[in-house]
C-alpha positions in Angstrom: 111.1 132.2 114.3 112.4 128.5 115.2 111.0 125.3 113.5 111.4 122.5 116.7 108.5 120.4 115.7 107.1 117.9 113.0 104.5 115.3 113.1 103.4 112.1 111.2 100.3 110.2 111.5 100.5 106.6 113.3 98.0 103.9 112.8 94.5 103.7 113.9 93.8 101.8 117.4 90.6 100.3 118.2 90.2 100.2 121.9 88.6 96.4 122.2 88.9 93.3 124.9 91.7 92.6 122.7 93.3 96.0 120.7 93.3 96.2 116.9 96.0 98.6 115.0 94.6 99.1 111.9 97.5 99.9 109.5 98.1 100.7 106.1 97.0 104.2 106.6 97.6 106.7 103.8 96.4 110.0 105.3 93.8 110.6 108.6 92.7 113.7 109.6 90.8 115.7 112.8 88.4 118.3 111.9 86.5 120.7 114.7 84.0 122.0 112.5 82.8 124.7 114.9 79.4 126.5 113.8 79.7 130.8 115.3 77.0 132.9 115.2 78.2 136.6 114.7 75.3 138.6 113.9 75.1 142.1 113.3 72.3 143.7 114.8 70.9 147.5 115.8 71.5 148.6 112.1 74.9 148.1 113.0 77.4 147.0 110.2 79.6 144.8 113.0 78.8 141.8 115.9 78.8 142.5 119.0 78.4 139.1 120.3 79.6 135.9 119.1 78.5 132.4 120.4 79.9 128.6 119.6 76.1 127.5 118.9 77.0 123.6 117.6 80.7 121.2 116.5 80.5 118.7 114.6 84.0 116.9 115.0 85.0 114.3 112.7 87.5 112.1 111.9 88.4 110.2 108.7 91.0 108.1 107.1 92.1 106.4 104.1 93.5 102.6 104.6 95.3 100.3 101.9 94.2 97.4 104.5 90.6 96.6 103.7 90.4 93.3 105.3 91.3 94.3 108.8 89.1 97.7 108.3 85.9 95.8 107.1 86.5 93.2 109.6 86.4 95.6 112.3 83.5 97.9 111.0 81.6 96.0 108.0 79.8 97.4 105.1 77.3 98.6 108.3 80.2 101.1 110.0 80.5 100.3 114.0 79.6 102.3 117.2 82.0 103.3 119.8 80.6 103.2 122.8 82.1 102.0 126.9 79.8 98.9 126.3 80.3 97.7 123.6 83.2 95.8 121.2 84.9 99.1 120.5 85.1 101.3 123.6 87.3 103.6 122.0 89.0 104.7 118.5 92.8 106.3 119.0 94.7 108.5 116.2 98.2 109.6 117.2 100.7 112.1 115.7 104.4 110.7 116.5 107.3 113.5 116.3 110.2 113.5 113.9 114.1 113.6 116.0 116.4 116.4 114.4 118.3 114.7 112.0 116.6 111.1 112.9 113.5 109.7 112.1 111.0 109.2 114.7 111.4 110.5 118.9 110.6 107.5 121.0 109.1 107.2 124.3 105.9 108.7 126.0 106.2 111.7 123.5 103.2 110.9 121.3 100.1 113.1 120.9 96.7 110.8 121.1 93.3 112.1 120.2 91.1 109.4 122.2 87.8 109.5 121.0 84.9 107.4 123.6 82.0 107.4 121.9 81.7 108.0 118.0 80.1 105.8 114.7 82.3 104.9 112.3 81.3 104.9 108.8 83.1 103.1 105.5 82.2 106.0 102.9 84.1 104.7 99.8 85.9 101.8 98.6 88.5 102.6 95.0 90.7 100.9 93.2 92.1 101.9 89.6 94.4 100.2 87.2 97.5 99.0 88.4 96.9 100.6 92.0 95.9 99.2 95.3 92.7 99.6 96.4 91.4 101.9 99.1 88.9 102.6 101.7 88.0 106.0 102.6 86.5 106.0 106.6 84.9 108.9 108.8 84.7 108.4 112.8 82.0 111.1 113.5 82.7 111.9 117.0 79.4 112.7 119.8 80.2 113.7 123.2 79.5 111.0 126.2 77.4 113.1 128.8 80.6 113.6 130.5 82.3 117.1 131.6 85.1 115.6 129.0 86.1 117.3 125.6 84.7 114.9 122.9 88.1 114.4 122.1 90.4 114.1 124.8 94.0 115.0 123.9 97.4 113.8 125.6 101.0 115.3 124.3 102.8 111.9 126.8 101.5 109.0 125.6 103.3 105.9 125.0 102.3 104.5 121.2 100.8 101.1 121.9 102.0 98.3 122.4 99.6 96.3 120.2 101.5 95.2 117.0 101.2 97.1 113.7 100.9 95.0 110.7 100.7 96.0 106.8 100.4 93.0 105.1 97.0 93.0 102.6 97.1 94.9 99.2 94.1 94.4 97.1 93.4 95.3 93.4 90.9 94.8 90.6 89.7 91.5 90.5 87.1 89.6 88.5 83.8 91.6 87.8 80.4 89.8 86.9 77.0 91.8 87.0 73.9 90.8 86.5 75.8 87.1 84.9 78.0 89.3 82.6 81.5 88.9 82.9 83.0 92.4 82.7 86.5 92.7 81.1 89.2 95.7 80.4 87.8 97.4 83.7 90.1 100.2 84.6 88.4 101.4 87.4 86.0 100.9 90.5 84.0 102.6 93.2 81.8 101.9 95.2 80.0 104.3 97.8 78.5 102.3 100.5 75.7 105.0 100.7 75.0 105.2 104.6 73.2 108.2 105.2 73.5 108.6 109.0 71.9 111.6 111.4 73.0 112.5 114.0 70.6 114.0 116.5 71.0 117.3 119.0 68.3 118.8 121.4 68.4 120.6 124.6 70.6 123.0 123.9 73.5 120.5 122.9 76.0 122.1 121.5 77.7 118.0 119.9 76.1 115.5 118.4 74.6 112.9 121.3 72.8 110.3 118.9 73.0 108.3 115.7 71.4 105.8 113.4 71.3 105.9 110.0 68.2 106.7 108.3 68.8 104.6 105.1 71.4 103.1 102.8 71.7 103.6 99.0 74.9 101.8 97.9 76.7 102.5 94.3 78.8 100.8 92.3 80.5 102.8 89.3 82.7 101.1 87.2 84.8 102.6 84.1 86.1 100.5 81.5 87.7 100.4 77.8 85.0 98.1 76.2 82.5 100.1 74.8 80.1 96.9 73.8 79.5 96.6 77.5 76.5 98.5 76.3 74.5 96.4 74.0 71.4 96.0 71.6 71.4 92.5 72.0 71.5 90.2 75.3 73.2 87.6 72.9 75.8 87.0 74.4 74.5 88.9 77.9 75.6 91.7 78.0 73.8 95.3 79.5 70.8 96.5 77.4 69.9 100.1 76.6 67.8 99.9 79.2 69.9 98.3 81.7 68.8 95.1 83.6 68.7 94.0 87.4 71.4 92.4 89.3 71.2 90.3 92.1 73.7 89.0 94.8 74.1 85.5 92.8 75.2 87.2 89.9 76.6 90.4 90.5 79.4 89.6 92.3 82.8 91.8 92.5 86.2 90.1 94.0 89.4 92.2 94.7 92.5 90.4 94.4 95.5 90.0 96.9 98.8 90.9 96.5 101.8 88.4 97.1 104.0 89.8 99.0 107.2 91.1 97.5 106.0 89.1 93.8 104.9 90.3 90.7 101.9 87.9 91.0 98.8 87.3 93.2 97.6 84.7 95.8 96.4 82.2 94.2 92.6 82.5 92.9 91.4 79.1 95.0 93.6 80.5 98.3 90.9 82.1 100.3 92.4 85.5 101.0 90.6 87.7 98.3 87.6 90.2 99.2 84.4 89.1 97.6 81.3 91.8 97.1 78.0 90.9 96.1 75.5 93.0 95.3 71.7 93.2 94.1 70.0 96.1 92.6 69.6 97.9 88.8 72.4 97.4 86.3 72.6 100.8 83.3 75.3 102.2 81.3 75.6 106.1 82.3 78.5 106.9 80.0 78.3 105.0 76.1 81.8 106.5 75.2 83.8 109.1 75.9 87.4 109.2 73.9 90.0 111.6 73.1 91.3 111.8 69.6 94.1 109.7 70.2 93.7 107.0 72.8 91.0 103.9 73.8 87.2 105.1 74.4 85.3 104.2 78.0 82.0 103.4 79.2 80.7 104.4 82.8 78.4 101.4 84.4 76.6 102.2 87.8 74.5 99.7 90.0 72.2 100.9 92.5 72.3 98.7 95.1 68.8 97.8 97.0 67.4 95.6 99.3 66.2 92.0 98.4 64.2 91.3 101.1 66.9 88.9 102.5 70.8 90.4 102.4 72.2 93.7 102.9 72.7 95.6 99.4 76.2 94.9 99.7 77.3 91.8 101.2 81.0 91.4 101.7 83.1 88.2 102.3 86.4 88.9 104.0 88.4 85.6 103.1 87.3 84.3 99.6 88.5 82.3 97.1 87.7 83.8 93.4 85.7 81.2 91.3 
């Protein structure tokens, strides 16, 4: 047996008027997801007929480059469709040279996907580390006599440059006016629930909307008097206490470029969340024997009869 061939992931293109390549990409992935009925019938302990009754394909990936992902998608995820700003989402596997680093020319596998929602499912960050989005592209077919996912093994990467240029970490916290400190770490689950709709025999996905959204935010830290009897000073009550987008507000900080610092707090390059909904401690303490206790937070995010749950500002400045 001869090993001839190894692949790496590339970045993500958006097919647009003018083509976005989304870098900073940690991993991505392809999944079929074929559904096969094989039922044994007659008495008999074996199938004797097998059918492909439904795929599901999906896509995902995991980006350090949360401005130029959210910019693309939002907090809302984005449809890929021949009319409208994204026409088309393209992953590629690039081949390693023998002894070399990476073949060039049309020798590139694509996996062109036409029509497809994307979905922002998670955005983390822990101490010291950069933060990251996690992203699904669940793929539906176009009515065409196409494969939902059309494949090419001599495709040229694109032309389009690929940048990596945003970092982003922890930044200042505030919920509900209280000014969190020694946060270690954050997530938050946007909390799309999308369906996606079959009939008429269909063996993909041919519709979506998404039927609600029920965004999260859990964050861990090593103050346990984030949880407090008292709300002098403010702080969360036992019985938590509601948040709303002018004061809950969450910022991520930049990265300078080959610095141990950050940009600077009044540059407007940092990621700004705001969020309304109900503020509680989950977690009082939890400490091992020999290092710091932490507390869990959580806000469920709702609606406030005006903004989105979780409304996010691209290029802030952190005040």
């Amino acid at each position: 047996m001869a090993f001839t061939e190894k692949h790496s992931i590339y970045a993500i293109q958006f097919d647009k008027a003018s083509d976005v390549m989304l870098g900073g990409i940690t991993r991505s992935k392809l999944m079929l997801d074929p559904t096969i009925r094989s039922d044994p019938t007659n008495g008999e302990p074996y199938a004797r007929h097998q059918a492909v009754v439904q795929r599901s394909p999906m896509a995902s990936f995991t980006t350090l480059d949360l401005h130029t992902a959210l910019t693309e998608i939002s907090a809302l995820g984005a449809y890929v469709i021949s009319s409208g700003t994204i026409v088309a989402v393209n992953l590629y596997c690039v081949p390693h040279a023998a002894g070399g680093v990476r073949q060039s020319g049309s020798i590139n596998r694509q996996y062109n996907i036409v029509r497809a929602f994307i979905v922002p499912r998670r955005l983390r960050c822990d101490f010291g580390q950069d933060a990251m989005l996690d992203v699904d592209i669940v793929v539906m077919h176009d009515g065409t006599a196409n494969d939902p996912v059309i494949m090419s093994d001599t495709v040229a990467l694109p032309a389009a440059t690929v940048t990596d240029a945003n970092r982003f970490t922890l930044g200042k916290t505030t919920l509900a006016s209280f000014l969190l400190e020694q946060v270690r770490s954050l997530e938050i689950d946007f909390g799309l629930n999308c369906v996606f709709e079959r009939a008429d025999s269909d063996i993909y996905p041919v519709y979506v909307s998404i039927q609600d959204i029920q965004p999260k935010l859990t964050l861990r830290g090593a103050d346990i008097k984030w949880l407090s009897k008292t709300l002098t000073p403010a702080k969360v009550p036992f019985g938590g206490i509601a948040g709303t987008h002018a004061n809950s507000i969450i910022y991520l900080r930049k990265r300078a470029q080959t610095a141990a610092s950050y940009i600077a707090d009044n540059v407007a390059e940092h990621i700004k969340l705001t969020m309304a909904g109900f503020v509680h401690v989950t977690q009082a303490f939890d400490g091992p024997g020999d290092g710091s206790a932490e507390t869990v937070l959580t806000m469920d995010g709702k609606y406030d009869g005006t903004n989105n749950p979780i409304v996010v500002t691209l290029s802030s400045t952190v005040v």
